[in-house]
PDB file of N, CA, C and O in Angstrom:
ATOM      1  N   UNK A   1       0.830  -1.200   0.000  1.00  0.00           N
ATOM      2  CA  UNK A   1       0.000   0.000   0.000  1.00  0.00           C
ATOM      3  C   UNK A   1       0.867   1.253   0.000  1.00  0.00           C
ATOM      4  O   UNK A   1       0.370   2.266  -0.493  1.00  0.00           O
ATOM      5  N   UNK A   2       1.997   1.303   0.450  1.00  0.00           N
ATOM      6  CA  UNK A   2       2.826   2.749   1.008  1.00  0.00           C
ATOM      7  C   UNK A   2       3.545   2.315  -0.357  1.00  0.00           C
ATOM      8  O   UNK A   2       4.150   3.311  -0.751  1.00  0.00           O
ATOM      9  N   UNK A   3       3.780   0.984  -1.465  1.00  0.00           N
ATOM     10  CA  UNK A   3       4.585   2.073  -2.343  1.00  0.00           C
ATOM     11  C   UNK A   3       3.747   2.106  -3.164  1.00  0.00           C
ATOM     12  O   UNK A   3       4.242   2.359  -4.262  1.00  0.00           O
ATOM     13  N   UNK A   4       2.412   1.940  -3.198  1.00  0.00           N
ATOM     14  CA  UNK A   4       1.037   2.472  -4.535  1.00  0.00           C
ATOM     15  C   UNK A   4       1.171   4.202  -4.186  1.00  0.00           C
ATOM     16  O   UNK A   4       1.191   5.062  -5.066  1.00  0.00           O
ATOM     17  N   UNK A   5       1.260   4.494  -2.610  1.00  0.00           N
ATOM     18  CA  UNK A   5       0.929   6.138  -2.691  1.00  0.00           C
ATOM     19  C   UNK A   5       2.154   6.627  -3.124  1.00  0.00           C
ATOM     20  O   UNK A   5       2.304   7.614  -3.844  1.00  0.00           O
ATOM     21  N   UNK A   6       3.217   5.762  -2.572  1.00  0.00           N
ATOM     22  CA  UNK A   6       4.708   6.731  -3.687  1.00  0.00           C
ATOM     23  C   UNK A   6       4.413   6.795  -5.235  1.00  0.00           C
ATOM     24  O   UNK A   6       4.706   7.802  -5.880  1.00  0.00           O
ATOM     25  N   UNK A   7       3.853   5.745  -5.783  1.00  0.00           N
ATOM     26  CA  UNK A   7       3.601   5.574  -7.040  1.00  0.00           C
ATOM     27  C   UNK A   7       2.559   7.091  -7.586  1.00  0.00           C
ATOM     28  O   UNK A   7       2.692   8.025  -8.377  1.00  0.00           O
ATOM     29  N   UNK A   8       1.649   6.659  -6.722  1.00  0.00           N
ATOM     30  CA  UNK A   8       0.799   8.108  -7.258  1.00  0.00           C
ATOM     31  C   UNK A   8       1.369   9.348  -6.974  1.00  0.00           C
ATOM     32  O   UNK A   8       1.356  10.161  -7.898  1.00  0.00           O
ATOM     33  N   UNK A   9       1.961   9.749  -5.710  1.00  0.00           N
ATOM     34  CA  UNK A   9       2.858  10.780  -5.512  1.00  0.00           C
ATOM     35  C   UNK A   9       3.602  11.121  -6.640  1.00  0.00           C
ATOM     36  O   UNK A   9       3.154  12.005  -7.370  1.00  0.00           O
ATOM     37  N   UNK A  10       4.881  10.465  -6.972  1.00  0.00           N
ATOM     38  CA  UNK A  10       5.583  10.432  -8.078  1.00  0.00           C
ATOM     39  C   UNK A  10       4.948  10.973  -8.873  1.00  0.00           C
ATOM     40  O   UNK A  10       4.907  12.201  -8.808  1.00  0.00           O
ATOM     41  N   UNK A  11       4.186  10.262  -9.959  1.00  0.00           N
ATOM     42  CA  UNK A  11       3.732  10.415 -10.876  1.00  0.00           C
ATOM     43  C   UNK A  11       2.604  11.651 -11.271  1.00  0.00           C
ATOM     44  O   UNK A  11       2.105  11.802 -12.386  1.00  0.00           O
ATOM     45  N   UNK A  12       2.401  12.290 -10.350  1.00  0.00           N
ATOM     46  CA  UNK A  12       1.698  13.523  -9.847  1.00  0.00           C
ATOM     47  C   UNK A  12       2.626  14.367  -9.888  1.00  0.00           C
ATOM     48  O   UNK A  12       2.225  15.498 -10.165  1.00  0.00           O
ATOM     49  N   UNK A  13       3.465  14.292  -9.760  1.00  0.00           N
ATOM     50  CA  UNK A  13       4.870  15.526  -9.403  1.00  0.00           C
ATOM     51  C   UNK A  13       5.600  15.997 -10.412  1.00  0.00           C
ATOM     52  O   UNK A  13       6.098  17.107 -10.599  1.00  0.00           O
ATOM     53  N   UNK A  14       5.601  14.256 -11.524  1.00  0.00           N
ATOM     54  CA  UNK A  14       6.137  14.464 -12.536  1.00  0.00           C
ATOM     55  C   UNK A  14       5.234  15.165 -14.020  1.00  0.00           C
ATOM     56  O   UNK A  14       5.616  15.831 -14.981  1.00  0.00           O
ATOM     57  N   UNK A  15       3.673  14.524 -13.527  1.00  0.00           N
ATOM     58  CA  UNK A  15       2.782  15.231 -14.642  1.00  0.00           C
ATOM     59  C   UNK A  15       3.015  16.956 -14.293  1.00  0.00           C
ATOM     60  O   UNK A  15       3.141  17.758 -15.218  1.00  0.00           O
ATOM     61  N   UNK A  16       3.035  17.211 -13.427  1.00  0.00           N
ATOM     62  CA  UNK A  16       2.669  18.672 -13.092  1.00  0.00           C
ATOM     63  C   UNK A  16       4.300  19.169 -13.495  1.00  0.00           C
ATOM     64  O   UNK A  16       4.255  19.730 -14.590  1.00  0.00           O
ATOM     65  N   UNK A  17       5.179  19.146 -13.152  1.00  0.00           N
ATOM     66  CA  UNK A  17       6.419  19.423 -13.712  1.00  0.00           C
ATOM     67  C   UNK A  17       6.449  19.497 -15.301  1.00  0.00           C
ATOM     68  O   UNK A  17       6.569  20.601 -15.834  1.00  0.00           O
ATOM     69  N   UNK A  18       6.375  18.689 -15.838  1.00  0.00           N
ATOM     70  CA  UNK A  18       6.466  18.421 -17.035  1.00  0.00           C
ATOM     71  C   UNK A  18       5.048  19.229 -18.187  1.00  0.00           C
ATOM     72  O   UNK A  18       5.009  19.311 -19.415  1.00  0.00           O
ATOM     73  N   UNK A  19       3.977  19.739 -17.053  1.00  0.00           N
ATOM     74  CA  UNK A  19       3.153  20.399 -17.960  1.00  0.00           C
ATOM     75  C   UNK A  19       3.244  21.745 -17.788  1.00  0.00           C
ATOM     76  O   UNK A  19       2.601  22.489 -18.529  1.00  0.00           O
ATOM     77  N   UNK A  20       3.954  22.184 -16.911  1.00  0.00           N
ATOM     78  CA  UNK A  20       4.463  23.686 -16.606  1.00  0.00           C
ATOM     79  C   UNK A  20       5.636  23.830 -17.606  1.00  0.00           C
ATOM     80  O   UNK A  20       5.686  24.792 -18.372  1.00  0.00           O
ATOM     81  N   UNK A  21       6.472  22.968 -17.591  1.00  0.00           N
ATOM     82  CA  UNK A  21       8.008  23.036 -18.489  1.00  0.00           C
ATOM     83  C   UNK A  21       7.303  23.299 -19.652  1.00  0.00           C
ATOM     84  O   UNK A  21       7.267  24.429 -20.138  1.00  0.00           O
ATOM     85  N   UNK A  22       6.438  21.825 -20.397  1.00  0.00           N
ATOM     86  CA  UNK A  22       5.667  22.286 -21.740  1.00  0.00           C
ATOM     87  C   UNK A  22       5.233  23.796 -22.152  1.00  0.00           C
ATOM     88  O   UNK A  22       5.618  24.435 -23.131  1.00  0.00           O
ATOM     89  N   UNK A  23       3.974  24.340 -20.740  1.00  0.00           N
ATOM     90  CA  UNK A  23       3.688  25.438 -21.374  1.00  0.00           C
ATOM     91  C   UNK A  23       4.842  26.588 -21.543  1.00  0.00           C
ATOM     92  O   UNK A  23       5.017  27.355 -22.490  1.00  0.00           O
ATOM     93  N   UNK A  24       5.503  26.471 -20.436  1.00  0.00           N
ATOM     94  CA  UNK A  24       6.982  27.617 -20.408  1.00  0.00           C
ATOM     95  C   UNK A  24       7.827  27.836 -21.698  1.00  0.00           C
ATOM     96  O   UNK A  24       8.131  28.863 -22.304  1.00  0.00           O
ATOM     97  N   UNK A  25       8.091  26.581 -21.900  1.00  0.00           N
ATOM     98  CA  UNK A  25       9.057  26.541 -23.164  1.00  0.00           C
ATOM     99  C   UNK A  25       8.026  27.079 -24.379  1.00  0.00           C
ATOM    100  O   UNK A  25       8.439  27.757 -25.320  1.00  0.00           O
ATOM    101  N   UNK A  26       6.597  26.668 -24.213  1.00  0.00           N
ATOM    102  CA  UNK A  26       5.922  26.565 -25.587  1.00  0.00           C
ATOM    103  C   UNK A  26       5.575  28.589 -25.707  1.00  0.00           C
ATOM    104  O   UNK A  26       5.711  29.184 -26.776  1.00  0.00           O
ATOM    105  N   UNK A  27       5.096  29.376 -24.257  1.00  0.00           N
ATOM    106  CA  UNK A  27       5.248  30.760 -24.428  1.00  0.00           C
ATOM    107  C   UNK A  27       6.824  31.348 -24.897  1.00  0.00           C
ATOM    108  O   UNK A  27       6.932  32.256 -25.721  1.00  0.00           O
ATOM    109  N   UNK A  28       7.928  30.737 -24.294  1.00  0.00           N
ATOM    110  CA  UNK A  28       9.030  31.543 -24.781  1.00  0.00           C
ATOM    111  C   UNK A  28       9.501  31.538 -26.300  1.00  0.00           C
ATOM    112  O   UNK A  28      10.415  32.250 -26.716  1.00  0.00           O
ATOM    113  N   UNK A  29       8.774  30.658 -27.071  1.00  0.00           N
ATOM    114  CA  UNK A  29       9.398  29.970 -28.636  1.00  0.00           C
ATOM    115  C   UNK A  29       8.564  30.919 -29.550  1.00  0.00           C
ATOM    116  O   UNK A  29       7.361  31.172 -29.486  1.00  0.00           O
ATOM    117  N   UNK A  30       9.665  31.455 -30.561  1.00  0.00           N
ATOM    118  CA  UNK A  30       9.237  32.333 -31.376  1.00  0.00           C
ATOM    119  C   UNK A  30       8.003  32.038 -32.590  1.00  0.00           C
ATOM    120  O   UNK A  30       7.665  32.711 -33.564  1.00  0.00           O
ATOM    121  N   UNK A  31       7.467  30.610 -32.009  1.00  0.00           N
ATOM    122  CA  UNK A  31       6.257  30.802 -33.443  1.00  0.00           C
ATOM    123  C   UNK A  31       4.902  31.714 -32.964  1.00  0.00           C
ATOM    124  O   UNK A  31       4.709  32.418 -31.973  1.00  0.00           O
ATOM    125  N   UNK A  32       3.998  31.343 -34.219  1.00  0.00           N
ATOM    126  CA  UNK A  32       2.929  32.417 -33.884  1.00  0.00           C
ATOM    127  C   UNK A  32       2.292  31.721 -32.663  1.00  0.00           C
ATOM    128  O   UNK A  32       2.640  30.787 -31.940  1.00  0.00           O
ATOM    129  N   UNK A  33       0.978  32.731 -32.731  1.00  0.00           N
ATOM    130  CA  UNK A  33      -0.089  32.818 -31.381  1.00  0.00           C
ATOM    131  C   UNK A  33      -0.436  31.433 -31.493  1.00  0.00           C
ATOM    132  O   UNK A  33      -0.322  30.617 -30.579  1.00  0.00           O
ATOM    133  N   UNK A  34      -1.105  31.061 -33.301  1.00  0.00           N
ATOM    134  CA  UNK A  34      -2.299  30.182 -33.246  1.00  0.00           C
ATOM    135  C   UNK A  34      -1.253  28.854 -32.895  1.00  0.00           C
ATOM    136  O   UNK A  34      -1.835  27.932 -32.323  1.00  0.00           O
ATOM    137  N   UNK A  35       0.096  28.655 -33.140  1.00  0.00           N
ATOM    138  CA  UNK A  35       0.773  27.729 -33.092  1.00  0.00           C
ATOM    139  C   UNK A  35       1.097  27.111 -31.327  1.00  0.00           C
ATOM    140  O   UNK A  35       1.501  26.095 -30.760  1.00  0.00           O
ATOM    141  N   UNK A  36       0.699  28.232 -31.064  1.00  0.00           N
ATOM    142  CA  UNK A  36       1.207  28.172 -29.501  1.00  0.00           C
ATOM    143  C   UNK A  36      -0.300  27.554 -28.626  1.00  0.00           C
ATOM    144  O   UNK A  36      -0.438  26.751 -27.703  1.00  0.00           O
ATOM    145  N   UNK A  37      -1.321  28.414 -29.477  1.00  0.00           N
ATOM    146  CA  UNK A  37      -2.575  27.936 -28.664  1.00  0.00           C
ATOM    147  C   UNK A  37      -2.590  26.443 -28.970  1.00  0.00           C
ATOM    148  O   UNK A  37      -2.812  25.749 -27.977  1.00  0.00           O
ATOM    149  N   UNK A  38      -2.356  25.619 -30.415  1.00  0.00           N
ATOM    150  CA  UNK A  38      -2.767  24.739 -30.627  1.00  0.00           C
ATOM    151  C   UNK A  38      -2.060  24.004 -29.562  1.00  0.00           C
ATOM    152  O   UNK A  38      -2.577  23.268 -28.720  1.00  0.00           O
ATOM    153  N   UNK A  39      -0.420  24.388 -29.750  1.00  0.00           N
ATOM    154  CA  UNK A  39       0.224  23.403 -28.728  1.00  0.00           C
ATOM    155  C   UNK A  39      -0.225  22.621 -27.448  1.00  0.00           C
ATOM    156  O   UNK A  39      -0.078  21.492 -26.981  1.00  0.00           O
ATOM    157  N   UNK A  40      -1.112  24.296 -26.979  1.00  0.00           N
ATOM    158  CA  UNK A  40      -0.960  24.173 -25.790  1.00  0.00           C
ATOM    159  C   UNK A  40      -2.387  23.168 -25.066  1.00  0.00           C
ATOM    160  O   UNK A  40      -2.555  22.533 -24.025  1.00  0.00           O
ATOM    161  N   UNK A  41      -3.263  23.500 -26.377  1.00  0.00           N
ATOM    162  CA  UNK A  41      -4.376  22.728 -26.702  1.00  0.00           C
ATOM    163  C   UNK A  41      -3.982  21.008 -26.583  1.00  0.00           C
ATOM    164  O   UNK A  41      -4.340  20.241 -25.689  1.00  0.00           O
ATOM    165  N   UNK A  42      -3.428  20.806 -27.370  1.00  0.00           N
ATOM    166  CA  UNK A  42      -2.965  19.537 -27.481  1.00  0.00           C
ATOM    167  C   UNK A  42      -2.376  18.699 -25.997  1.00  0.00           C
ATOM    168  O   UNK A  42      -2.706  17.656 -25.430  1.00  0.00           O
ATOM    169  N   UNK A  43      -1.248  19.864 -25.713  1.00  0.00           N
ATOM    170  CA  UNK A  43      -0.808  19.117 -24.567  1.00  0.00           C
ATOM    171  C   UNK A  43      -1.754  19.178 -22.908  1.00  0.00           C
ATOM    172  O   UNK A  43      -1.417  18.602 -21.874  1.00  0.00           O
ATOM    173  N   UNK A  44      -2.899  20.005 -23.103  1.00  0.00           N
ATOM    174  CA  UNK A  44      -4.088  19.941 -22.361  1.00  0.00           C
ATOM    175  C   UNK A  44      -4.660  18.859 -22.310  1.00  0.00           C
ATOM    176  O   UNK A  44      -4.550  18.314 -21.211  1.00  0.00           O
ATOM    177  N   UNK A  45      -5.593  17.973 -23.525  1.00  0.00           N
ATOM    178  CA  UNK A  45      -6.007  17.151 -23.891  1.00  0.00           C
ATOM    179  C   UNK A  45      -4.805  15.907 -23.318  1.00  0.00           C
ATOM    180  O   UNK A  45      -4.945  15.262 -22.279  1.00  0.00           O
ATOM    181  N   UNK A  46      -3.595  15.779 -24.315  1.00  0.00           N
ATOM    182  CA  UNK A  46      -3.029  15.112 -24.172  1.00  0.00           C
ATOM    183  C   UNK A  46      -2.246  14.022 -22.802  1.00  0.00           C
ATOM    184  O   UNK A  46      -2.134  12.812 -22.609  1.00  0.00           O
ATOM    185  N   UNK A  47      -1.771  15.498 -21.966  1.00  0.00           N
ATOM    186  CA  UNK A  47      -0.970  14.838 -20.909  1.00  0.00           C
ATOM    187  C   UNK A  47      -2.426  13.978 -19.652  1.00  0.00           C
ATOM    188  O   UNK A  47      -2.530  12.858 -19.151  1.00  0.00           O
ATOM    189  N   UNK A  48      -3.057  14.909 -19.613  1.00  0.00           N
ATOM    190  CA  UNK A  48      -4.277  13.786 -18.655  1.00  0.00           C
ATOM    191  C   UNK A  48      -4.268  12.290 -19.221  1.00  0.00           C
ATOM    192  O   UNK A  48      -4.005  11.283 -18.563  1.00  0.00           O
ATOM    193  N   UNK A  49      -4.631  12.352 -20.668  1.00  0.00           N
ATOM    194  CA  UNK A  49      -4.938  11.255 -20.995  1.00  0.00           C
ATOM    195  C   UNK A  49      -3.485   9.925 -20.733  1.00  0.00           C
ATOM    196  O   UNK A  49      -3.615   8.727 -20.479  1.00  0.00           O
ATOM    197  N   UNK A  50      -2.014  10.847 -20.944  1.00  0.00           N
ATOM    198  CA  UNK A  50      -0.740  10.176 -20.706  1.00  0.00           C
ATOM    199  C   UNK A  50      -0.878   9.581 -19.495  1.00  0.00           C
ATOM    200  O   UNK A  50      -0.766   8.383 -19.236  1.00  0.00           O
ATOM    201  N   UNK A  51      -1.175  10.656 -18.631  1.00  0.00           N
ATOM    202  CA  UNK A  51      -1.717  10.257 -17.153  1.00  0.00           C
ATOM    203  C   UNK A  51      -1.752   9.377 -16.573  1.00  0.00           C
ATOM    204  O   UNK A  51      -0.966   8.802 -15.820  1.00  0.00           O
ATOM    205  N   UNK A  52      -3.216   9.133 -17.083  1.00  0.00           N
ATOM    206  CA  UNK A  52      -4.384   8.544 -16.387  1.00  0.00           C
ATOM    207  C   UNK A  52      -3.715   6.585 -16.989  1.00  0.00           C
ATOM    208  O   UNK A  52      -3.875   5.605 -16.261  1.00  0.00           O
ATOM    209  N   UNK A  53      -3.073   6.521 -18.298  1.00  0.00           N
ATOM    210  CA  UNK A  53      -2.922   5.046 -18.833  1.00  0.00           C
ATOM    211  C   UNK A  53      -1.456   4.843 -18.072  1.00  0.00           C
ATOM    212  O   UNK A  53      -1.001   3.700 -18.115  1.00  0.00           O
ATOM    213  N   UNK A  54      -0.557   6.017 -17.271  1.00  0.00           N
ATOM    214  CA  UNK A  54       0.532   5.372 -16.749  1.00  0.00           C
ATOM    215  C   UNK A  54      -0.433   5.038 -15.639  1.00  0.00           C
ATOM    216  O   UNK A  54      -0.480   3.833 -15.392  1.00  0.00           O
ATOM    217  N   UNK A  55      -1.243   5.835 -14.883  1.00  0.00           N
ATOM    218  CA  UNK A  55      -1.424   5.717 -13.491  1.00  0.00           C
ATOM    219  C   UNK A  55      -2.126   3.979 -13.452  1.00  0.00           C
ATOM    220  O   UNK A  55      -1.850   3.119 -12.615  1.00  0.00           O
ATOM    221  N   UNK A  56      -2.915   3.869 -14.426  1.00  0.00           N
ATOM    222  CA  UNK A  56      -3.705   2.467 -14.157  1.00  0.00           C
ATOM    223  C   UNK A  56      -2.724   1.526 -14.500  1.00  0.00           C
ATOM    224  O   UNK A  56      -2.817   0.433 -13.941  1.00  0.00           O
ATOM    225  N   UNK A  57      -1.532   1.753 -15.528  1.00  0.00           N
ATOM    226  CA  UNK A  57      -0.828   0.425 -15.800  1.00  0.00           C
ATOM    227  C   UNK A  57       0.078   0.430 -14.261  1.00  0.00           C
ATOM    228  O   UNK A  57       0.211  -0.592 -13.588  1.00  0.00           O
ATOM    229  N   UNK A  58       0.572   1.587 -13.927  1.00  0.00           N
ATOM    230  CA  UNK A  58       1.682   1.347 -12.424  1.00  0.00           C
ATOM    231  C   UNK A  58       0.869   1.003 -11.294  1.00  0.00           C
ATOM    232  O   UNK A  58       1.320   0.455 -10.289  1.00  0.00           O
ATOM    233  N   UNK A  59      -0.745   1.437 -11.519  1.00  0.00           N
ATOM    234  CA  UNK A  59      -1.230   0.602 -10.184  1.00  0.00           C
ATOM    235  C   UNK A  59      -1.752  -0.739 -10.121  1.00  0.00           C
ATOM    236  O   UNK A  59      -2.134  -1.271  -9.079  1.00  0.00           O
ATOM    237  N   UNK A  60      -1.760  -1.468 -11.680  1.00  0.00           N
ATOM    238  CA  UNK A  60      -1.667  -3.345 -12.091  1.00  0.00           C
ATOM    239  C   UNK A  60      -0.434  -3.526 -12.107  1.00  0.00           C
ATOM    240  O   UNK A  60      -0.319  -4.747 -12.003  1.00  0.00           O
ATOM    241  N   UNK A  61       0.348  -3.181 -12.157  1.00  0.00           N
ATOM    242  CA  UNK A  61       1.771  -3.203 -11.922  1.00  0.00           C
ATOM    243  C   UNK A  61       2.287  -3.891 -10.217  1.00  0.00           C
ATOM    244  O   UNK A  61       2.805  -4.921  -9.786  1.00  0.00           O
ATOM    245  N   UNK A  62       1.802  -2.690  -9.713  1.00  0.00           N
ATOM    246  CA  UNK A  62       2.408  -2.682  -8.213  1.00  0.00           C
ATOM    247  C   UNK A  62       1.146  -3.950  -7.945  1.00  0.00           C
ATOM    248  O   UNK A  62       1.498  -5.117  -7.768  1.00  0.00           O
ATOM    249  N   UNK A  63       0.247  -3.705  -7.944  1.00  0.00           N
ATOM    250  CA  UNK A  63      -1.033  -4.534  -7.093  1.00  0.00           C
ATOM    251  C   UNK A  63      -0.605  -6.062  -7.464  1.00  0.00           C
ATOM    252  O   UNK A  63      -0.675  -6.871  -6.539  1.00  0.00           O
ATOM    253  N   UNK A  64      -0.147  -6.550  -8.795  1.00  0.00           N
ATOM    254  CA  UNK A  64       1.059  -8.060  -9.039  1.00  0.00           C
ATOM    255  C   UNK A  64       2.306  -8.348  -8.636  1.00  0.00           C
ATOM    256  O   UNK A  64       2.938  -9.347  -8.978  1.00  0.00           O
ATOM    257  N   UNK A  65       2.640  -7.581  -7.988  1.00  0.00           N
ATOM    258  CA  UNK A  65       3.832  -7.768  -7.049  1.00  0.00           C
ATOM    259  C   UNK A  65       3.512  -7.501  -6.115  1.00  0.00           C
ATOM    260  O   UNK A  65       4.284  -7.557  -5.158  1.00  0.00           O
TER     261      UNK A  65
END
């Protein structure tokens, strides 16, 4: 049980890191507006969904060992 909540911890720390870096880098880069909205569109949609298929495979993961 204590390493499923490291598992979710982790992986919480790292989505949120990694979607701040995305948008940061994606405002400082010289393309246009609409290029930036789409990005940012995408990686909205996107990273939950990255998410949510690590979080269920690492918690069948851990729960078989």
């Amino acid at each position: 049980m204590e390493r499923m909540l490291f598992w979710k911890r982790m992986l919480t720390i790292v989505f949120i890191i990694g979607y701040v870096l995305v948008v940061f880098f994606n405002l400082v880069s010289s393309d246009s507006a609409g290029e930036k909205a789409t990005r940012i569109i995408i990686f909205t949609i996107g990273m939950p969904i990255m998410f949510f298929i690590l979080y269920k495979v690492g918690s069948a993961v851990i729960k078989r060992t």
